[in-house]
Kinemage of the C-alpha trace (Angstrom):
@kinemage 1
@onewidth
@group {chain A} dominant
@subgroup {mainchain}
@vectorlist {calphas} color= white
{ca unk a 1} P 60.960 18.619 -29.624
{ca unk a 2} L 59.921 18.795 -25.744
{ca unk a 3} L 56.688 17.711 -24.890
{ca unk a 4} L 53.602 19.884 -23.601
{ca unk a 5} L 54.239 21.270 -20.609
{ca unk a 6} L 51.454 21.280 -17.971
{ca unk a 7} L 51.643 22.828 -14.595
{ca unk a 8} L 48.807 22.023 -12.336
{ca unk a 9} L 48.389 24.466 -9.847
{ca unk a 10} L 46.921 22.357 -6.359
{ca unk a 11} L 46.926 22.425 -2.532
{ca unk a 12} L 46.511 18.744 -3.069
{ca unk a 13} L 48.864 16.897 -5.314
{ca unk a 14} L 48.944 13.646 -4.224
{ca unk a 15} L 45.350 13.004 -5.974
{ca unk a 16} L 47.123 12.938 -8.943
{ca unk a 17} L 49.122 10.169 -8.334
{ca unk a 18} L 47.404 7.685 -9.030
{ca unk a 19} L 46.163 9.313 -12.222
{ca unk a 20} L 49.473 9.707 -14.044
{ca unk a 21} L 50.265 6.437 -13.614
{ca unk a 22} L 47.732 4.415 -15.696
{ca unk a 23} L 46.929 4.160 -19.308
{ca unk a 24} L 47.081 6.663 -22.285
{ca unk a 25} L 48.482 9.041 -19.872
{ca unk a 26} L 51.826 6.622 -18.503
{ca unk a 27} L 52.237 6.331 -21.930
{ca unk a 28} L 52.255 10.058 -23.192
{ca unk a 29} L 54.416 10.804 -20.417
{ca unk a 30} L 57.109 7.947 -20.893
{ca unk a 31} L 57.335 9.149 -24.222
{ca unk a 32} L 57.676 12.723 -23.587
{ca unk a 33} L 54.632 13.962 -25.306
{ca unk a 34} L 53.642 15.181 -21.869
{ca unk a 35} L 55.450 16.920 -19.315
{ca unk a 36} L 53.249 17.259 -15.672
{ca unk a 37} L 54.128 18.906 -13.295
{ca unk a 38} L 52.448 19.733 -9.818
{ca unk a 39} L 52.741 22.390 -7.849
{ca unk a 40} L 51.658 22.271 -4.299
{ca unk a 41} L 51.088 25.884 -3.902
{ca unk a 42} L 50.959 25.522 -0.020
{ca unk a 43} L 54.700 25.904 -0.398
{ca unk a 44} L 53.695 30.006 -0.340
{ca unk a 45} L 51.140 29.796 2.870
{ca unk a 46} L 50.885 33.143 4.824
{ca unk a 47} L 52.568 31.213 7.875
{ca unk a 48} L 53.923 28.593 9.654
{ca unk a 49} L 51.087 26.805 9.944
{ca unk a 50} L 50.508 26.840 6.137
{ca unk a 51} L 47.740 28.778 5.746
{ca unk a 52} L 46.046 29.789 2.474
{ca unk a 53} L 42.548 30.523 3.074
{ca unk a 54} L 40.642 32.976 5.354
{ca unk a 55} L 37.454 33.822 6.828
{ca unk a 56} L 34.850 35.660 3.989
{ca unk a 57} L 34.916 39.376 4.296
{ca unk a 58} L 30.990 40.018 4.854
{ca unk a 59} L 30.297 36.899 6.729
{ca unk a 60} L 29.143 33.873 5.558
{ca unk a 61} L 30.199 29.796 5.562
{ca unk a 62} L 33.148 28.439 4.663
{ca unk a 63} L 36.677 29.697 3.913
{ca unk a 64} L 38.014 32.082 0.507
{ca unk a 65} L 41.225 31.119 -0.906
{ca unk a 66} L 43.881 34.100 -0.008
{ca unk a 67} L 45.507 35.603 -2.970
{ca unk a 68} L 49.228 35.859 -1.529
{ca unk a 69} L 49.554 32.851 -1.768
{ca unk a 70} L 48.493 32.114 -5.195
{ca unk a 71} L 49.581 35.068 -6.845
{ca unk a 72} L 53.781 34.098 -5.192
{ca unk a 73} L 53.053 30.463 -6.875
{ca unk a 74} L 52.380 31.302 -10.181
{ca unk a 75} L 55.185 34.008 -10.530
{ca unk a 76} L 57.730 31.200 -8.844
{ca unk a 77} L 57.101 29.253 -11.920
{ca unk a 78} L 57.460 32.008 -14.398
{ca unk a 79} L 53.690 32.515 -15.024
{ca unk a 80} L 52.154 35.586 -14.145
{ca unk a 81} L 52.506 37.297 -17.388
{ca unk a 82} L 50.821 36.269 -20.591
{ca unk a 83} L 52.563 35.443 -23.542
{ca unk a 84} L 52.416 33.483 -26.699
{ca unk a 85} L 52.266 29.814 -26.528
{ca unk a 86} L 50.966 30.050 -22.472
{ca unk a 87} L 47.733 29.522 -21.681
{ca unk a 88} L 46.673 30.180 -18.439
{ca unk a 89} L 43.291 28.732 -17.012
{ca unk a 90} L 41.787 28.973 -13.441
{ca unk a 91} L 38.810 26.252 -13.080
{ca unk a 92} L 35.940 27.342 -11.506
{ca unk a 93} L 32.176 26.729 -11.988
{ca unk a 94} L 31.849 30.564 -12.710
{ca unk a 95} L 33.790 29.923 -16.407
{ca unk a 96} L 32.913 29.564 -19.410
{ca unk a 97} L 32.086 25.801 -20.462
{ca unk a 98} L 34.576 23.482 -21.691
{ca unk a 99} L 34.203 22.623 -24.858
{ca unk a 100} L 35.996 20.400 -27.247
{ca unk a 101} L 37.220 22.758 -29.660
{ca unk a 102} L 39.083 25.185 -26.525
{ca unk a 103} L 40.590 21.721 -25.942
{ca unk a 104} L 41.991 21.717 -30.031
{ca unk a 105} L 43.270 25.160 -29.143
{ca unk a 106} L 44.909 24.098 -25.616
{ca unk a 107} L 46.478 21.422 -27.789
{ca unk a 108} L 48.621 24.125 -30.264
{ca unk a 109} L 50.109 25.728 -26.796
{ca unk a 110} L 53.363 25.083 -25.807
{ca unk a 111} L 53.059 24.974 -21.712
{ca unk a 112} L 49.463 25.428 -20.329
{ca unk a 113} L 48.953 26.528 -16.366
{ca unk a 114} L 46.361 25.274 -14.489
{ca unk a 115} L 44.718 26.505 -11.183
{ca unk a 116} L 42.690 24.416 -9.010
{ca unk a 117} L 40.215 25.816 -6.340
{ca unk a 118} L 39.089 24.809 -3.040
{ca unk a 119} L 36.828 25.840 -0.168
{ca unk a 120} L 34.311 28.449 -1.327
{ca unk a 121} L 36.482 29.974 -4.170
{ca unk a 122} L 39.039 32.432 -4.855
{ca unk a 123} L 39.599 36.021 -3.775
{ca unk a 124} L 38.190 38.463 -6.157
{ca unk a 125} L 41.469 39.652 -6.640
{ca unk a 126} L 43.254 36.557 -8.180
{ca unk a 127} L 41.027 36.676 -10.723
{ca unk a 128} L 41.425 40.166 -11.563
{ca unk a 129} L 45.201 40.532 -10.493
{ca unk a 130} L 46.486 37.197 -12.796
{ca unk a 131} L 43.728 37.216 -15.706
{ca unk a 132} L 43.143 33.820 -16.136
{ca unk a 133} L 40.657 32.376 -18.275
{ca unk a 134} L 37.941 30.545 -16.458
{ca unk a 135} L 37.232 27.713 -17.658
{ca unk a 136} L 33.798 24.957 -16.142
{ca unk a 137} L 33.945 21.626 -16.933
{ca unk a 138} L 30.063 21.874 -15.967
{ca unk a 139} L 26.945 23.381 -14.203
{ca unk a 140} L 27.944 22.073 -10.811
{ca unk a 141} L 30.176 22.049 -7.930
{ca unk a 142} L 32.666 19.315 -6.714
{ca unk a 143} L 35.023 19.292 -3.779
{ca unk a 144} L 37.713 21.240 -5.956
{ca unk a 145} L 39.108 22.076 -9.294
{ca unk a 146} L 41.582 18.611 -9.291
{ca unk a 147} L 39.249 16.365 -10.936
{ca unk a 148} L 38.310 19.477 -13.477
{ca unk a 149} L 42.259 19.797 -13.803
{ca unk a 150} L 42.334 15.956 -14.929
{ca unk a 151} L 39.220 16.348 -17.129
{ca unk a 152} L 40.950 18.676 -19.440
{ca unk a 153} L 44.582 16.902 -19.094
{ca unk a 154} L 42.824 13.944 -20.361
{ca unk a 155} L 41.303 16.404 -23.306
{ca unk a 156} L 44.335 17.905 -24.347
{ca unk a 157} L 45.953 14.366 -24.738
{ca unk a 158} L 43.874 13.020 -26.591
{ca unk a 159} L 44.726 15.926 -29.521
{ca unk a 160} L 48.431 15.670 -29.463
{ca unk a 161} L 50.107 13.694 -32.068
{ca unk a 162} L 50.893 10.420 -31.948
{ca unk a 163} L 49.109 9.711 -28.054
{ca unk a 164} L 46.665 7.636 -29.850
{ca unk a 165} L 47.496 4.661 -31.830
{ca unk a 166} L 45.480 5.587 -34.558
{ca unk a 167} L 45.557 8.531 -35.893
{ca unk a 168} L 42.062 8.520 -36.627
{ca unk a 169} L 40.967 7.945 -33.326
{ca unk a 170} L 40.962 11.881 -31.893
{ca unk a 171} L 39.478 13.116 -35.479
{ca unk a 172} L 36.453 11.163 -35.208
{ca unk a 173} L 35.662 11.884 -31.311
{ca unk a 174} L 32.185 13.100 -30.641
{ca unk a 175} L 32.215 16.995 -31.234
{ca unk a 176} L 35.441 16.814 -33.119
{ca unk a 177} L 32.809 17.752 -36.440
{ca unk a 178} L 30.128 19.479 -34.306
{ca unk a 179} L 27.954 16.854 -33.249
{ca unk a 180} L 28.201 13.390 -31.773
{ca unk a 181} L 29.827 10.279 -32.818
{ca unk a 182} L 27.670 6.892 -34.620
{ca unk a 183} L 27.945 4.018 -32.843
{ca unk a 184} L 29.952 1.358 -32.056
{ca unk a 185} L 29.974 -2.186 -32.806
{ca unk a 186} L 32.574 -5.292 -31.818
{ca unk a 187} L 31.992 -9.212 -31.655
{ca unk a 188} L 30.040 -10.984 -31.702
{ca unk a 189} L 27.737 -10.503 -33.725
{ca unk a 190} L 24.848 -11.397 -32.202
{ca unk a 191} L 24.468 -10.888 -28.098
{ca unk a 192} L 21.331 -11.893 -26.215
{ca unk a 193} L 19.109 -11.183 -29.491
{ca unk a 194} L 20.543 -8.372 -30.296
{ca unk a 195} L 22.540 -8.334 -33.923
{ca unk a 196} L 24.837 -6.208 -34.983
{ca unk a 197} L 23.506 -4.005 -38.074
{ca unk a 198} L 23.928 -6.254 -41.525
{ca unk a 199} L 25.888 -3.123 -43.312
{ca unk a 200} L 28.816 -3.003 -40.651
{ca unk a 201} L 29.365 -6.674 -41.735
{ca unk a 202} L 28.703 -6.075 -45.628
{ca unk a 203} L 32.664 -5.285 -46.464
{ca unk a 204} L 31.435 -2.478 -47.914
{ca unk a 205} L 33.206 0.745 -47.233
{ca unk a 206} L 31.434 3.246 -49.063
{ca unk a 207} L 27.623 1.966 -47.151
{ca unk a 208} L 29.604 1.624 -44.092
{ca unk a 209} L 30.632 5.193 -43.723
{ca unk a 210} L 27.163 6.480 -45.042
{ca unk a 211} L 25.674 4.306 -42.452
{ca unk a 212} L 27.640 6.191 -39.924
{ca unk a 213} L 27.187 9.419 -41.337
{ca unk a 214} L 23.533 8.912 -41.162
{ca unk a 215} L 23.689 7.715 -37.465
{ca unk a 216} L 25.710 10.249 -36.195
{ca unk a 217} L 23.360 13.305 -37.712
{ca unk a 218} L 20.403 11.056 -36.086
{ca unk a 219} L 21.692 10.403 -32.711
{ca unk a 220} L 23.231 14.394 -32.330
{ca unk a 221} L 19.268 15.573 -33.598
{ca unk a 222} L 18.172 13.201 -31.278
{ca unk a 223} L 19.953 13.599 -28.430
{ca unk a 224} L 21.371 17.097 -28.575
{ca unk a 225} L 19.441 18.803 -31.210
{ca unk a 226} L 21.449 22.194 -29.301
{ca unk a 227} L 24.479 21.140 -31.412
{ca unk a 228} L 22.559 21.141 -34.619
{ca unk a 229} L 21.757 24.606 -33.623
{ca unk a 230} L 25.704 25.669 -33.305
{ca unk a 231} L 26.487 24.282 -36.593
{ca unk a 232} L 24.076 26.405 -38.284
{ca unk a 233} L 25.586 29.476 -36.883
{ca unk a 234} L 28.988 29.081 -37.671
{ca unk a 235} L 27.950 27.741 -41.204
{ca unk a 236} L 26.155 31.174 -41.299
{ca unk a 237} L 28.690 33.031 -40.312
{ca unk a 238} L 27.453 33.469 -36.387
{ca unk a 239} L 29.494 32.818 -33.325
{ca unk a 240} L 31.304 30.257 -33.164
């Protein structure tokens, strides 16, 4: 079976370099659980000079990406129509927020297509034209949607079998359940005063896991008592 394909949309390719060479990632790939591949969508500039962006109509700073060139890129790689097993996602900070279960359902596609921004954004028009989802990997602004692109690459991995040694490891991720993950211990056992808590070291299975339990309800009321809130809902039948 062939791997998940990933397209990554990007007038700058060569940041990626580095990051599909290290890790998890170098590993996935060798393996062919992932296949990446960049597009440098400069290829389809408006001229010689490889031009892609223009001057806001309206006034204003900066530079809008032009849509020529990003609608010809995505239908030279087959793209521009939806269909089942494609998803499709443009990443800008005007999406909806990325959350960990839109990464489980990335995961079940069989090629995903990602666009990166730049400047001050996109025409209108791409957005409307090539009905991407938007997707924000938060409520703020970087240089461009690369990092974003290797934010959810790194997401997506993490939830396809066998790109984790343990099996386990994805399934008991923060969010994975709704809420956030106990904490973590490792030798030695005592550090600077500090001890590590007596049931971790108790053998004890069935303590151990109610110990976590316990710590993970605490530390999501504690520190992101909005989560608690979601559960709720979608216990009671809301939105999920």
């Amino acid at each position: 079976m062939a791997g998940l394909r990933i397209d990554t949309l990007t007038l700058f390719p060569g940041i990626f370099q580095g990051f599909v060479q290290e890790s998890i990632l170098k590993r996935a790939i060798d393996r062919g659980l992932l296949d990446l591949r960049f597009v440098d969508w400069r290829e389809h500039a408006v001229n010689r000079h490889g031009s892609v962006d223009d001057a806001p109509y309206g006034g204003g700073p900066g530079m809008v990406l032009r849509p020529g060139p990003v609608f010809d890129a995505v239908e030279a790689i087959g793209a521009a129509e939806p269909r089942e097993g494609l998803r499709r996602i443009m990443l800008t900070p005007q999406g909806a927020p990325l959350t960990q279960a839109f990464l489980c359902g990335l995961a079940r596609a069989e090629r995903i297509v990602l666009l990166c921004g730049r400047y001050e954004g996109f025409d209108e028009r791409i957005r409307i034209g090539l009905g991407f989802e938007e997707v924000s990997i938060g409520d703020y602004v970087i240089n461009g949607g690369e990092v974003a692109a290797m934010v959810v690459i790194e997401g997506v991995l993490r939830l396809l079998p066998g790109a984790l040694g343990d099996p386990r490891a994805a399934a008991e991720d923060s969010f994975m359940c709704g809420g956030l993950e106990h904490p973590h211990y490792t030798r030695p056992p005592v550090f600077r005063g500090m001890a590590v808590p007596e049931v971790l070291l108790s053998g004890d299975h069935g303590k151990v896991a109610q110990w976590r339990a316990e710590q993970a309800a605490a530390r999501t009321r504690d520190r992101r008592s909005d989560l608690l809130a979601q559960l709720r809902e979608t216990r009671d039948g809301g939105t999920q």
